[in-house]
C-alpha positions as CSV (number, residue, x, y, z in Angstrom):
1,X,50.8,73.3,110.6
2,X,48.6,73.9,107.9
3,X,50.5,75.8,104.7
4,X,48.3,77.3,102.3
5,X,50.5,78.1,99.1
6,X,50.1,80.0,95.6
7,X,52.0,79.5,92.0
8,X,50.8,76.7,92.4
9,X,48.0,76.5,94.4
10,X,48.6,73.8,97.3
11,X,47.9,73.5,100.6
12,X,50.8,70.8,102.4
13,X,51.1,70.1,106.0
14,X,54.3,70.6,108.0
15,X,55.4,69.6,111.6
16,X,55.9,72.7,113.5
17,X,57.4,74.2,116.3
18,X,59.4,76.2,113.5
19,X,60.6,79.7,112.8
20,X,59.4,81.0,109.4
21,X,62.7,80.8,108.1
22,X,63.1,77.0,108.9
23,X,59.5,77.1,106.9
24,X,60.6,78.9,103.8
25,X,63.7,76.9,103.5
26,X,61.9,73.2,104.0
27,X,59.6,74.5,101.1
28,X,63.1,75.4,98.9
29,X,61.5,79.0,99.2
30,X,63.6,82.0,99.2
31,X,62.8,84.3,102.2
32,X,63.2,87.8,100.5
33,X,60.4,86.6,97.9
34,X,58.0,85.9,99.8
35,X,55.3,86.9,102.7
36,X,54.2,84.4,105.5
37,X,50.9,85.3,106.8
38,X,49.0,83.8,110.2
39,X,45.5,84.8,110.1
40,X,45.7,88.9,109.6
41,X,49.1,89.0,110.2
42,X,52.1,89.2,108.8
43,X,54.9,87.4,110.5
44,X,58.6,87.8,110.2
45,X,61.3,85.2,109.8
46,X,62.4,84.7,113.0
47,X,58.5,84.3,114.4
48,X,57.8,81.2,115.6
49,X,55.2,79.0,114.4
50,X,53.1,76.4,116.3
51,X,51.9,72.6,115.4
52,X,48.4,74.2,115.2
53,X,48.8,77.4,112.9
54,X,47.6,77.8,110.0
55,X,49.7,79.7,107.3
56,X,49.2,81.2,103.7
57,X,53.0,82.0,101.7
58,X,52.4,84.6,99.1
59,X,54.9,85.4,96.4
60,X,56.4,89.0,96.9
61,X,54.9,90.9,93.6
62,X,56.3,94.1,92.5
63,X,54.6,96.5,90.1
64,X,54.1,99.9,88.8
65,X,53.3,101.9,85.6
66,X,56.0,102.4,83.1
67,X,55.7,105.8,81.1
């Protein structure tokens, strides 16, 4: 499967069937910190992804306004 990643920006290919936690952990990646997205979609960790998806792994980014 194609995996499309940020910080840094890489794209690396990875032999699928495979749940998105197998994913996270073959990229040393920790679950909690980051989103898996398939096309529109956000997928959980127990999802299973196919030879033939195409993924993009976004760090988890929290914010806000301090007063």
């Amino acid at each position: 499967m194609k995996v499309q990643l940020s910080h840094p920006e890489r794209q690396v290919e990875i032999k699928g069937p495979k749940r998105v936690r197998e994913l996270l952990r073959d990229l040393n990646l920790v679950a909690e910190a980051h989103l898996v997205i398939r096309g529109d979609d956000l997928v959980t960790e127990d999802e299973l992804l196919k030879d033939d998806d195409s993924v993009e792994v976004r760090p988890v980014i929290s914010g806000g306004s301090y007063q």
